[in-house]
N, C-alpha and C positions, 0 to 999 in steps of 0.2 A: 504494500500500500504506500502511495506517498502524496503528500501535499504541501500546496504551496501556501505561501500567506505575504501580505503587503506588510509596508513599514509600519503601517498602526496593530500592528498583533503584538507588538511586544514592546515592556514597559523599561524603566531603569528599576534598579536591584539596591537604595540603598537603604541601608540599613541592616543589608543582610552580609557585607561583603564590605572588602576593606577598601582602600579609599583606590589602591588604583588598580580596584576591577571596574570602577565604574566606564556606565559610555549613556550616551547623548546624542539626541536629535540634533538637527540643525533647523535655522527656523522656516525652511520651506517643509519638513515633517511635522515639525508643531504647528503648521495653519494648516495641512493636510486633516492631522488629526482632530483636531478642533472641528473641521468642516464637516466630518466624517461621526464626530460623537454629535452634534447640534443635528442631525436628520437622522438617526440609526434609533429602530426599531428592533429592540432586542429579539422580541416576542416574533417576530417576522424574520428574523434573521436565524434564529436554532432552526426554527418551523421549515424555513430553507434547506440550511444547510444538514438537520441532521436525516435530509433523504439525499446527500451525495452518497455516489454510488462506493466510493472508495473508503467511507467510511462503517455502511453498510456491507460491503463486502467484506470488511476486517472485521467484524464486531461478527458477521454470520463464521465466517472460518477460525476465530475465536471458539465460538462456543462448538462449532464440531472438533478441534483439539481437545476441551476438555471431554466432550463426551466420549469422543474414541479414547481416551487415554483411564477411563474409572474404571479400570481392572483390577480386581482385587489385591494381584501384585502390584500395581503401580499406583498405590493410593495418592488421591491429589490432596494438597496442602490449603486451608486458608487460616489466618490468623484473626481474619475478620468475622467466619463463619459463626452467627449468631449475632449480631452486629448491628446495630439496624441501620449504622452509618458505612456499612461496609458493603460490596458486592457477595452475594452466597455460591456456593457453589454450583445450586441449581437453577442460577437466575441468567438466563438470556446477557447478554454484554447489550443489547441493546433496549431493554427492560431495568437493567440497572440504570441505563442513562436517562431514561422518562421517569424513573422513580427518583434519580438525585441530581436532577442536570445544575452544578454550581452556580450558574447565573441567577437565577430561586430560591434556592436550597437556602435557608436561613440559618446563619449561623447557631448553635447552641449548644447548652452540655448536652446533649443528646447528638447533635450536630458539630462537635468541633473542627473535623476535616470532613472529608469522604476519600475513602480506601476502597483501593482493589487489590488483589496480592496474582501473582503469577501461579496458579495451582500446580505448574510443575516445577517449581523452585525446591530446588537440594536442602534451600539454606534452612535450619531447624534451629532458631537463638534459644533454646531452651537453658544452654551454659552461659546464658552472658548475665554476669556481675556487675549491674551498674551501681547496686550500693558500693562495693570491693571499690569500681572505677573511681565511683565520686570522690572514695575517701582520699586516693591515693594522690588526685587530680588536684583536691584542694590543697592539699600538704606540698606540691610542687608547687603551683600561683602562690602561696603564702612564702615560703621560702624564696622565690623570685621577685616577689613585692618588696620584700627584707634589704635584697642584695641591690634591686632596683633603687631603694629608699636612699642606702649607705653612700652609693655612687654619686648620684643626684646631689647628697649633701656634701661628699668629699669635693664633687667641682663643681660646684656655688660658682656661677661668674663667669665658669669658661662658656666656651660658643656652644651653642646645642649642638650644632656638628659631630662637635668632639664626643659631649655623652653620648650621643645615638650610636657613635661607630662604637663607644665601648658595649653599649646595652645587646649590639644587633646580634652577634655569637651567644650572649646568654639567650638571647629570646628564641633564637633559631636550637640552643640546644632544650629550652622548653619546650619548644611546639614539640620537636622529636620525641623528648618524654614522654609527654602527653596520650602522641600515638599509641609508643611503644606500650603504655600501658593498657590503650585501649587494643590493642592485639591482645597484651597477658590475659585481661576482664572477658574475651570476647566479643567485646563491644565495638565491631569494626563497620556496618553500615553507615553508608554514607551517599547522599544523591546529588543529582545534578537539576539543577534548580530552572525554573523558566516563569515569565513574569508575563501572561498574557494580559491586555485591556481587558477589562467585563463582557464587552459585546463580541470578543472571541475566546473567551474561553470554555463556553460547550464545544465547539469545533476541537480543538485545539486537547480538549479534556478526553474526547471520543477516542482520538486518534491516540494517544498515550495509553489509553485504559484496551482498549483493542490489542494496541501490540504487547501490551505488558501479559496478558491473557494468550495473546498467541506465541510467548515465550521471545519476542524479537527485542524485549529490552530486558529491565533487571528483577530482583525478586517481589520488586510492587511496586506502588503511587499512589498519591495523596493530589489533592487539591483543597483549595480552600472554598468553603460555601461562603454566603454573603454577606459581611460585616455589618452592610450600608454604609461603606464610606465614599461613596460617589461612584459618579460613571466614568471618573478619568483613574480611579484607584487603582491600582493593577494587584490580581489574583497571584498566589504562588502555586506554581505547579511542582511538587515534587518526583523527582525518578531514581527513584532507589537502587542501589547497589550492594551485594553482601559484605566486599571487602573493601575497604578504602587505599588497602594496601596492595589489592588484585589491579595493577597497571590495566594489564592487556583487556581486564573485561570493562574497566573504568572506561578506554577507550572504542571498545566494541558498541557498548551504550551510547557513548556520543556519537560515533559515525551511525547507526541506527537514529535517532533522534535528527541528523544533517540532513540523512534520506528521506527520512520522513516529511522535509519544511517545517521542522520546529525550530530550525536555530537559523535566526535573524539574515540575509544574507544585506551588508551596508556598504558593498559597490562590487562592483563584477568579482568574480574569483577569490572574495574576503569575506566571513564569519564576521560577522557581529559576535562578541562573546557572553555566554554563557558561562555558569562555576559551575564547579563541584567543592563540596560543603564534607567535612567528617562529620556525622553525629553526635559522638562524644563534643565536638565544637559547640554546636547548639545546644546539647545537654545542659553546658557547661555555662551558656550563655555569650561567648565570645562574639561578638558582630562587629562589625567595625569601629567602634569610638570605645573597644573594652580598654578595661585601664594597662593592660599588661603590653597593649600598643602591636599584640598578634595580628598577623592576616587573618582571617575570618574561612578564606577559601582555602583549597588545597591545592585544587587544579582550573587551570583555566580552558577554554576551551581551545581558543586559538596558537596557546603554548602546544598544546597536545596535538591539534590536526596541522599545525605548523613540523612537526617532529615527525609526523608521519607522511608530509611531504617528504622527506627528505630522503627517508630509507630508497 
């Protein structure tokens, strides 16, 4: 399956991501969009698009995958199963999206996200330690906050320059920690993030939840239902991954998401980028303006399909 989408499908990322993953319209995309949100009919526009045939056709070959695949040997997985904010196992991919199409779907405890999981995904977190993670996570920030503090006070005066190039090896061997612990805990999921407008993100939610179900990306995804915080907000889409430490599948997922027209193209033969996020990170609360002055991201997208030019 693949799709396209114009410059108004996708939003800026801040607050999720450190200061230089961001990117930006220019102002012929922001009077585009503008003109594009002042006449857009929500309600007119899913009603369209969720009869393209490409996303019908993914969401029908979705669900013959799982149905060929419930053999009593190959039992299928959901972590959502029982859920009422979740996709089940016996529910149609295109029945889940008329029962929770994000654009609607009003946020609540009942409603926090909406999930769908890959029912043939390996991955089983049953061992992951996020208390173990938290505790060990905090004891590293605190200890870094210390050595951070002592520095800062020992050079009073000099040029920030200077502290930042002392700070930059300590922070880079924190984030490492970090990781490494969250491999020890298990705790290694982590996805790659996409920021659609309101009035594309049923499209846009279809086509992810389709192929997450037809096994073409990682072991699930998230969306966000609707805050109300306007018509220019932009939704997060999540696309989750088991390992954060798995390179090759990290970039398997993003070349799958490229093909699909979910990641921005902003001028011939160039990516607009996309992150990828650890979860321990978010766990943790790290986002961009955290005080320990971390990236936020892990990977970028344009780093990674730039590298794999090259091979």
């Amino acid at each position: 399956m693949t799709g396209t989408h114009d410059d108004a499908d996708f939003a800026t990322t801040d607050g999720y991501l450190s200061s230089d993953s961001s990117f930006y319209g220019d102002a012929e995309d922001r009077a585009q969009l503008e003109e594009k949100a002042s006449s857009f009919d929500p309600t007119t526009y899913w009603e369209n698009h969720s009869h393209l045939l490409p996303v019908i056709a993914a969401a029908a070959r979705a669900n013959l995958e799982s149905a060929s695949s419930s053999s009593p040997n190959k039992p299928l997985y959901n972590p959502y199963e029982g859920s009422i904010c979740g996709r089940q196992l016996n529910e149609p991919v295109e029945d889940f999206l008329k029962r929770l199409p994000p654009l609607t779907t009003a946020a609540s405890s009942q409603y926090p996200w909406i999930f769908i999981a890959n029912p043939h995904a390996t991955s089983r977190p049953t061992d992951r330690d996020q208390t173990g993670f938290t505790k060990v996570a905090e004891e590293l920030l605190e200890a870094f906050s210390h050595k951070k503090n002592e520095i800062e006070s020992s050079m009073a005066g000099k040029a920030k320059g200077s502290v930042t190039r002392k700070l930059t090896p300590l922070r880079k061997a924190l984030e490492n920690d970090l990781l490494a612990a969250g491999q020890k805990k298990h705790c290694t999921s982590g996805k790659w993030m996409l920021f659609p407008y309101p009035e594309h993100v049923n499209l846009q939610w279809a086509i992810v939840a389709a192929a997450t179900v037809n096994r073409e990306l990682g072991i699930a995804a998230k969306v966000a239902p609707d805050e109300h915080k306007g018509d220019r907000a932009p939704r997060l889409i999540c696309v989750y991954t088991k390992d954060f430490s798995d390179l090759e599948d990290v970039k398997r997922v993003l070349v799958r998401l490229v093909e699909l027209g979910l990641v921005k193209k902003r001028a011939a033969g160039e990516e607009r980028g996309i992150y990828y996020k650890a979860d321990v990170f978010t766990e943790l609360g790290i986002n961009s303006d955290n005080e320990w002055g971390l990236k936020a991201s892990l990977y970028a997208s344009r780093d990674l399909l730039e590298a794999r030019k090259k091979k």
